[in-house]
C-alpha positions as CSV (number, residue, x, y, z in Angstrom):
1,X,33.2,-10.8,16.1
2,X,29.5,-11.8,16.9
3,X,30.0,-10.6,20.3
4,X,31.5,-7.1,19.3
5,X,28.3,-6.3,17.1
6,X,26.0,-7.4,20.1
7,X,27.8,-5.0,22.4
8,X,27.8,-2.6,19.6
9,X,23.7,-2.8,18.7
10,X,24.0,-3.1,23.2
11,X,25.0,0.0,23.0
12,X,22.6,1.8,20.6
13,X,19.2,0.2,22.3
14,X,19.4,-1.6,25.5
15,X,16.5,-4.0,24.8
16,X,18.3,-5.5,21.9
17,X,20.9,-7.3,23.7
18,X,18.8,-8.6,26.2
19,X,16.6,-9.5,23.4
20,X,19.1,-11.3,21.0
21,X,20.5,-13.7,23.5
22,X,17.1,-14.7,24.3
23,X,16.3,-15.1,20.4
24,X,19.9,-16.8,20.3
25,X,18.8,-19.4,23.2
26,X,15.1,-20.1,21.8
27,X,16.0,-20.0,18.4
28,X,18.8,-22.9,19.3
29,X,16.6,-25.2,21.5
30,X,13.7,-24.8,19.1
31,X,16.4,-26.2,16.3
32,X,17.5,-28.8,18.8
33,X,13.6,-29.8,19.2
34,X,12.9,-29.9,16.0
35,X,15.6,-32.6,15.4
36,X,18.0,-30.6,13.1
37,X,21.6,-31.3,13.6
38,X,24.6,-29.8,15.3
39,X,25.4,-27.6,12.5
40,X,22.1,-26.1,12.2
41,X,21.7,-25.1,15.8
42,X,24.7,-23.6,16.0
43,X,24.1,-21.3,12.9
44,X,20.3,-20.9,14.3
45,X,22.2,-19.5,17.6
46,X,24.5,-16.9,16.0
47,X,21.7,-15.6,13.3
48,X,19.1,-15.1,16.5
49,X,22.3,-13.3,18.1
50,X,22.4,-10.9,15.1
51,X,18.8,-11.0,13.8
52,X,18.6,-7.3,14.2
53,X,21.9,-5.7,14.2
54,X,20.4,-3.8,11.2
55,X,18.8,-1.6,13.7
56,X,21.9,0.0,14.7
57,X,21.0,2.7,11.5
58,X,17.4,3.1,13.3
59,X,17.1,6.0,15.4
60,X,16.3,5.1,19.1
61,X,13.5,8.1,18.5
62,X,11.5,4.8,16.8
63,X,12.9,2.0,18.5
64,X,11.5,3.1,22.3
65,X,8.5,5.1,20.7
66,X,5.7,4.5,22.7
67,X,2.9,5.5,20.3
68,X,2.3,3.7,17.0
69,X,4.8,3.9,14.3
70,X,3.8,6.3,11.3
71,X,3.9,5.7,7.6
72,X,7.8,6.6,7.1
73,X,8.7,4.8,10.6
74,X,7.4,2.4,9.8
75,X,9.3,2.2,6.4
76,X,12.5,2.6,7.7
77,X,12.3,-0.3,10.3
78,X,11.0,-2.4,7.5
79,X,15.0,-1.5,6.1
80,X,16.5,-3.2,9.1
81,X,16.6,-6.8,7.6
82,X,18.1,-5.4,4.6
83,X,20.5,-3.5,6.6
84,X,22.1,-6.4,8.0
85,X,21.5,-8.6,5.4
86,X,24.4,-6.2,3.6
87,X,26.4,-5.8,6.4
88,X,26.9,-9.5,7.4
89,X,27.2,-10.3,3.3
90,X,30.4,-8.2,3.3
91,X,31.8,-9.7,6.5
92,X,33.2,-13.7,5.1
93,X,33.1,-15.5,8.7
94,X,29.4,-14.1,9.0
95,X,28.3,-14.5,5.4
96,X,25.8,-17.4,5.7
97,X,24.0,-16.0,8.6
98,X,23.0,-12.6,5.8
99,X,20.0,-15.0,4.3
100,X,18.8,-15.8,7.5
101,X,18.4,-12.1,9.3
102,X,17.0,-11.0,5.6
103,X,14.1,-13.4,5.9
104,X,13.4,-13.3,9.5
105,X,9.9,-10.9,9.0
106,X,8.6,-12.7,6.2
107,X,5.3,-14.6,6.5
108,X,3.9,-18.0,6.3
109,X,1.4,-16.3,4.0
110,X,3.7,-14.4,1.8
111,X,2.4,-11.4,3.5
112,X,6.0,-10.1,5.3
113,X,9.2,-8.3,4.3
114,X,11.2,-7.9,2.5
115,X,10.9,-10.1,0.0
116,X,7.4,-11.4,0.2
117,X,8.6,-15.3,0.6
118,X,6.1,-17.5,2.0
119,X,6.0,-21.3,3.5
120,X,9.0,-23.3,2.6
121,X,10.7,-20.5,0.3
122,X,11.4,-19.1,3.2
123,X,14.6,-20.4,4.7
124,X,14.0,-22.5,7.9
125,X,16.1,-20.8,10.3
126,X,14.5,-17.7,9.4
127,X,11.0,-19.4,10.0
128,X,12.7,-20.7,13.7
129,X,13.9,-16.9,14.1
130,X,10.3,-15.7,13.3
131,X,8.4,-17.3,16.0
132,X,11.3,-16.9,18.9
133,X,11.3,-13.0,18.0
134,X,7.9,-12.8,18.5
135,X,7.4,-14.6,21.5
136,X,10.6,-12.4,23.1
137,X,8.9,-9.2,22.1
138,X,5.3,-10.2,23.2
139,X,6.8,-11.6,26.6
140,X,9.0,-8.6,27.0
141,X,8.1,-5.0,28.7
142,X,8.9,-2.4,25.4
143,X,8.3,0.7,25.3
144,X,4.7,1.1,23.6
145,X,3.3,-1.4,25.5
146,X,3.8,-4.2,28.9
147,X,4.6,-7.7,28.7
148,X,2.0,-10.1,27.6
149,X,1.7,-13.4,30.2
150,X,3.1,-16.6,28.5
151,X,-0.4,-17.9,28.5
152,X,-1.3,-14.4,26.3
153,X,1.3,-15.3,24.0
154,X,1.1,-19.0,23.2
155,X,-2.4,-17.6,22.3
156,X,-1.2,-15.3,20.1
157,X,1.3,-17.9,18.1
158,X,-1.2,-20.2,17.8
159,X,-4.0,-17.3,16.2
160,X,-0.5,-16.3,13.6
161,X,-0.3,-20.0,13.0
162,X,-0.5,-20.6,8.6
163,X,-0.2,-16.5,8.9
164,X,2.3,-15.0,10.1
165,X,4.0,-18.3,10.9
166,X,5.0,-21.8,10.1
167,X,2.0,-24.1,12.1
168,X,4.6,-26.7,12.2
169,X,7.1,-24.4,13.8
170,X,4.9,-22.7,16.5
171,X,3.7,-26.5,17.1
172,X,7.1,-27.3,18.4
173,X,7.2,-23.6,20.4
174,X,4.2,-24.0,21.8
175,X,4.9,-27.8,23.5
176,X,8.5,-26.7,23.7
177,X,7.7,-23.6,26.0
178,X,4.7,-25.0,27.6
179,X,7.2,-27.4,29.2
180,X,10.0,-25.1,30.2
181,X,7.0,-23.2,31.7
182,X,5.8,-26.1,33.7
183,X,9.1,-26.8,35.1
């Protein structure tokens, strides 16, 4: 079923495929770093597969728009976690992924969407979610902007760290990517 609404969101934006296996993959071997068991990596996997399958209801007019997002855009991709929050609520074998692709853009500092959670209200695979999204957009070419180098974008994590993210969480990231790097 997971697969199916991958190939589906594939099909509406081709960056988000690529972009939720590599959230998928991160957001599993930063679980596995962190020391949280089998079950836990496993649903980290499948909620970084589907993180943003509520974009499929957001026109590719914003998704690949290479200026800054306006006022209403900007709005309506706020929606997207909400979006698939609903949609995997109403689907029973995807159910307990919902909570986790609902909080994956809230902030450390309360400061996120959609429900203004901070620290450890938020749930932790959502946290793990947070940081591997980020580091896949910032290291990927999109349409507004070019790839940042990995050196650009540990620096970035680590600036968002007790922010826009968990410092605990990008700790782990950081020495976690800073090895697959080096190898």
């Amino acid at each position: 079923m997971i697969v199916a609404i991958t190939e589906l969101l594939s099909i509406h934006n081709r960056y988000t495929r690529g972009h939720s296996q590599n959230v998928a993959e991160l957001a599993h071997d930063l679980a596995d770093k962190m020391g949280l068991p089998q079950e836990e990596l496993t649903k980290a996997y499948w909620a970084g597969m589907v993180h943003d399958i509520g974009k499929m209801l957001v026109t590719n007019q914003i998704l690949d728009k290479k200026s800054n997002l306006n006022h209403q855009e900007y709005q309506t991709i706020k929606k997207h976690p909400i979006w698939g929050y609903k949609a995997l609520k109403r689907t029973e074998e995807l159910e307990e992924l919902a909570v986790y692709v609902k909080h994956h853009h809230e902030r450390w500092d309360g400061k996120g969407y959609p429900d203004g959670l901070k620290e450890e209200e938020i749930p932790l695979i959502s946290q793990i979610i947070s940081v591997v999204d980020a580091w896949d957009a910032m290291t990927s070419d999109r349409a507004y902007r070019k790839p940042l180098s990995d050196k650009q974008a540990i620096k970035q994590l680590k600036q968002k760290k007790g922010t826009q993210f968990s410092p605990r969480i990008v700790d782990v990231f950081v020495k976690m990517i800073s090895q697959t790097i080096k190898s």
